[in-house]
Every structure is written in C-alpha cells, then in structure tokens.
N, C-alpha and C positions, 0 to 999 in steps of 0.2 A: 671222892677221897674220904668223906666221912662215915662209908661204907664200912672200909677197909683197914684205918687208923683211927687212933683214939682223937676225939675231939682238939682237946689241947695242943695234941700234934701239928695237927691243922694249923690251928691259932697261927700257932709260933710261926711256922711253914707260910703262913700267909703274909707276917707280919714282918718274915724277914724277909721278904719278895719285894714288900711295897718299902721298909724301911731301905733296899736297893738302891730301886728305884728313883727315890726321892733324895738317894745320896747321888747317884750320877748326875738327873739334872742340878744338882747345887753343885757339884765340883764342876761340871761343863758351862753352866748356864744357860741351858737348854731349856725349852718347851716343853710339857707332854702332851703325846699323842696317842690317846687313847689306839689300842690293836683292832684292828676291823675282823670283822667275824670272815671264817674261810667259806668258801663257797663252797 
C-alpha cells in the first residue's frame, strides 16, 4: 500500500480498520481473533 499512496494515507486507513475493530468487540463483548494466514 505504501507503494501506491501517501504514507499518512496509510496511517489513517490503518487506524480506522483497528479503531473498527476495537469498536465491535466493545459493543458485542466479543474476543479477538487474530485472522490466520490463507494458504
């Protein structure tokens, strides 16, 4: 990705993935589970 856009892009792109994340399992009260790699 950091080929193709500007760094800070990134960032944010990143940052609003995990801030997601971290909002689903607190409204669910879920676990996480880390993604396993594809084969």
């Amino acid at each position: 990705m950091l080929t193709r856009k500007p760094p800070m892009l990134v960032r944010v792109a990143l940052a609003n993935k995990m801030a997601r994340i971290v909002w689903a399992l607190m409204a669910r009260g879920g676990a996480y589970q880390s993604p396993t790699a594809a084969a």
